[in-house]
ROLUM-436483 format. One record per residue (C-alpha): x, y, z; residue number from 1. Coordinates in nm, 2 decimals. Example, Ala and Ser with C-alpha at 12.3 -4.5 7.8 and 13.67 -1.06 7.14 Angstrom:
+--------+--------+--------+------+
:     c1 :     c2 :     c3 : tilo :
+--------+--------+--------+------+
:   1.23 :  -0.45 :   0.78 :    1 :
:   1.37 :  -0.11 :   0.71 :    2 :
+--------+--------+--------+------+
//
This chain:
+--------+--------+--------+------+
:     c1 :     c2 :     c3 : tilo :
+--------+--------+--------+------+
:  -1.71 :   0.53 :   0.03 :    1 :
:  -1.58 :   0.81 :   0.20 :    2 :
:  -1.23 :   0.93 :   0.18 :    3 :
:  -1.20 :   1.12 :   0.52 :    4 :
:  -1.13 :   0.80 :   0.67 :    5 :
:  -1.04 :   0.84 :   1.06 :    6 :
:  -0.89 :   1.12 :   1.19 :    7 :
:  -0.52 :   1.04 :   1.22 :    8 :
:  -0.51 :   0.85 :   0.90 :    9 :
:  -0.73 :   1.11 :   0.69 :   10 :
:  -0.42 :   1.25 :   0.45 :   11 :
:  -0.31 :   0.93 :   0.41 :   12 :
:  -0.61 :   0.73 :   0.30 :   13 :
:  -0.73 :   1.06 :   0.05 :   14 :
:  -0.37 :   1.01 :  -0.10 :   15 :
:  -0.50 :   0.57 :  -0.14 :   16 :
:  -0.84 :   0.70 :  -0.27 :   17 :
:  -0.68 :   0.92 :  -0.49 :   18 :
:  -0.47 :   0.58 :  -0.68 :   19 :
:  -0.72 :   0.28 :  -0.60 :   20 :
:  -1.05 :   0.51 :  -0.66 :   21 :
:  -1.32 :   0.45 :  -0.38 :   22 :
:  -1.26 :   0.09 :  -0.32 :   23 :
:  -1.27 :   0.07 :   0.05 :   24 :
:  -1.17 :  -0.30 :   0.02 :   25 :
:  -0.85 :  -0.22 :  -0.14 :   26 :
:  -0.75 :   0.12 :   0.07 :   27 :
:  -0.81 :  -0.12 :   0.39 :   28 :
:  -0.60 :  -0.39 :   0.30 :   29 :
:  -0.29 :  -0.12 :   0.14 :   30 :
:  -0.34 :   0.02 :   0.54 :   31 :
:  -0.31 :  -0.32 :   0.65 :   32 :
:   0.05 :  -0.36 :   0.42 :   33 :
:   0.15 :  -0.01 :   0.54 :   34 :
:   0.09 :  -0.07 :   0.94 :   35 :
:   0.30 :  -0.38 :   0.88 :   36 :
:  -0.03 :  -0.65 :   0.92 :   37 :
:   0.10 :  -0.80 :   0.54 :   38 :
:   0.41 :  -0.86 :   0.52 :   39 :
:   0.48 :  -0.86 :   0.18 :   40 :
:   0.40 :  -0.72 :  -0.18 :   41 :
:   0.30 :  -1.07 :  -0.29 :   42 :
:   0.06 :  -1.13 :  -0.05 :   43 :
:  -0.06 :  -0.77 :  -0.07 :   44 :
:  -0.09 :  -0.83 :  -0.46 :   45 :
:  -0.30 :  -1.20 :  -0.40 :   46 :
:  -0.55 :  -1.03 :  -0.14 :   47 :
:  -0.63 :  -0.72 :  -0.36 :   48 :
:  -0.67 :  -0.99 :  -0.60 :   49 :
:  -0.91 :  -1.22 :  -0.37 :   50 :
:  -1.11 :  -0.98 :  -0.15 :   51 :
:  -1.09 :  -0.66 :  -0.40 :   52 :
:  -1.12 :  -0.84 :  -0.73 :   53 :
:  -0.82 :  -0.58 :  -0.87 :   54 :
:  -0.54 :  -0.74 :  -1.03 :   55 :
:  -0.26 :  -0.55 :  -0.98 :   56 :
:   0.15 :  -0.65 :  -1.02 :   57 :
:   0.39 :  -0.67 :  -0.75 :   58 :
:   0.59 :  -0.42 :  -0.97 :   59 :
:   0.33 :  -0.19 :  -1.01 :   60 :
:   0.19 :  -0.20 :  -0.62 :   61 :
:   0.60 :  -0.09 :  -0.58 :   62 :
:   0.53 :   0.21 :  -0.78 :   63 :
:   0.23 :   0.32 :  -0.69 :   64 :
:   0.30 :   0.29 :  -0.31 :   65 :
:   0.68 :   0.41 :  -0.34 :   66 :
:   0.55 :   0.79 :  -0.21 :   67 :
:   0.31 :   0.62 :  -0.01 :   68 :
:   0.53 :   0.39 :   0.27 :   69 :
:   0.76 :   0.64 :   0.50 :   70 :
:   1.12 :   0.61 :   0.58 :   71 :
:   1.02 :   0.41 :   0.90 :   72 :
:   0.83 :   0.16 :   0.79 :   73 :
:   1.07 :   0.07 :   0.48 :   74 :
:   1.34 :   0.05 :   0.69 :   75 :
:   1.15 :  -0.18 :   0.95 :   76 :
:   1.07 :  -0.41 :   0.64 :   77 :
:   1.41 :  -0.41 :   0.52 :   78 :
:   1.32 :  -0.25 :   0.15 :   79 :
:   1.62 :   0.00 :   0.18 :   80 :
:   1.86 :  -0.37 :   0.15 :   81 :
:   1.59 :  -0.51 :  -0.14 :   82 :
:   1.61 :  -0.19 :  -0.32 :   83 :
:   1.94 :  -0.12 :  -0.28 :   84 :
:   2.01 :  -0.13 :  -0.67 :   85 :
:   1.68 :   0.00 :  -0.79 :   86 :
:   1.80 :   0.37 :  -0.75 :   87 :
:   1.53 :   0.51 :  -0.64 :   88 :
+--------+--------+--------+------+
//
């Protein structure tokens, strides 16, 4: 229920807390999407769904997490190619 979290993720997850409220369900599995451990939206969208109870759209998990996920990590995904025409 805190949201220090640990030490080298503690701006990050108070950033999570701050959109998905205390749920440490839901923060753990968005770190799980962000370090690359789910590999996509869809499946990020179904867990929060299974584990966290939250229903939440692919569409709007792209939104909320669009200041969230850093240069690296989009490009290692390949979400600069997907969202080449979203203008972001």
């Amino acid at each position: 229920m805190s949201s220090s979290g640990n030490d080298t993720n503690q701006g990050k997850e108070t950033a999570l807390d701050e959109g998905f409220g205390e749920d440490s369900v839901a923060v753990r599995l968005i770190e799980d999407y962000l370090e690359g451990k789910i590999t996509s939206l869809i499946d990020l969208s179904q867990l929060l769904k299974d584990e966290a109870g939250l229903i939440i759209s692919k569409s709007t998990l792209a939104r909320r997490l669009k200041g969230k996920v850093n240069v690296k990590i989009r490009r290692k995904r390949g979400y600069h190619q997907r969202r080449a025409g979203a203008d972001e």
